[in-house]
N, C-alpha and C positions, 0 to 999 in steps of 0.2 A: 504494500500500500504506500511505503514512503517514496518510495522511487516515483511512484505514480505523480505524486503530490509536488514533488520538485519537479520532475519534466512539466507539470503543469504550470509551474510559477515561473521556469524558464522560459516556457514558450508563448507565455502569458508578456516577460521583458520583450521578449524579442520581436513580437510582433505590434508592441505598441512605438507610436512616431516621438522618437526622442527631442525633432527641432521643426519646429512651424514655420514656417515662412508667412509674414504678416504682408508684406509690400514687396513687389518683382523693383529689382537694382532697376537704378537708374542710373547710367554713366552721366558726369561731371561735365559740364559745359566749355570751364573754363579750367583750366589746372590751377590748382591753390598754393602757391610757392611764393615763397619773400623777392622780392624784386633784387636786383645783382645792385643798386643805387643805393637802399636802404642800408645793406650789410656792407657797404663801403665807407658809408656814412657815418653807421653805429660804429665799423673797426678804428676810424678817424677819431671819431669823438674819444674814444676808449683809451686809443694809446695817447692821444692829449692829453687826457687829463692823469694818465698814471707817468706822461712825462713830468707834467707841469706837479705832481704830489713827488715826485724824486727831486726836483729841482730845491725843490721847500725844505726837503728832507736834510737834502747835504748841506745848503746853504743854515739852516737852523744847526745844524750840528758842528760844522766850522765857527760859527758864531757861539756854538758853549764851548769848544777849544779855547778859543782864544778868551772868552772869558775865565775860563779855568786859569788859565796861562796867566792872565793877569792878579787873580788871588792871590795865586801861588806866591807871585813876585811880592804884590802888598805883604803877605806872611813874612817873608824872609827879613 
């Protein structure tokens, strides 16, 4: 009898539809891609402003050297 009972429950999965299709594809009109202008623009902007934060960077830190530099010398 159990054999029975599982072929039944198996044949019961297999023959039911596991994915419905609600709406038939419709291909895309236009293709939906970032423009080659935008990502030239953003790459532009991007390395600007990580020049212009390096720029800040070094010039801020030459500027505590040499305040260092000058302590030092008052100490002595």
């Amino acid at each position: 009898m159990l054999p029975m009972v599982e072929k039944a429950k198996l044949d019961e999965f297999s023959s039911t539809q596991s994915l419905y299709i609600i709406d038939q594809a419709i291909p895309a009109e236009k293709k939906d891609k970032p423009h080659r202008s935008v990502i030239i623009v953003g790459a532009f902007g991007g390395s600007f402003i990580l020049a212009v934060l390096l720029v800040l960077f070094i010039n801020s830190l030459k500027l505590f050297i040499i305040r260092i530099k000058k302590f030092n010398k008052s100490i002595e």
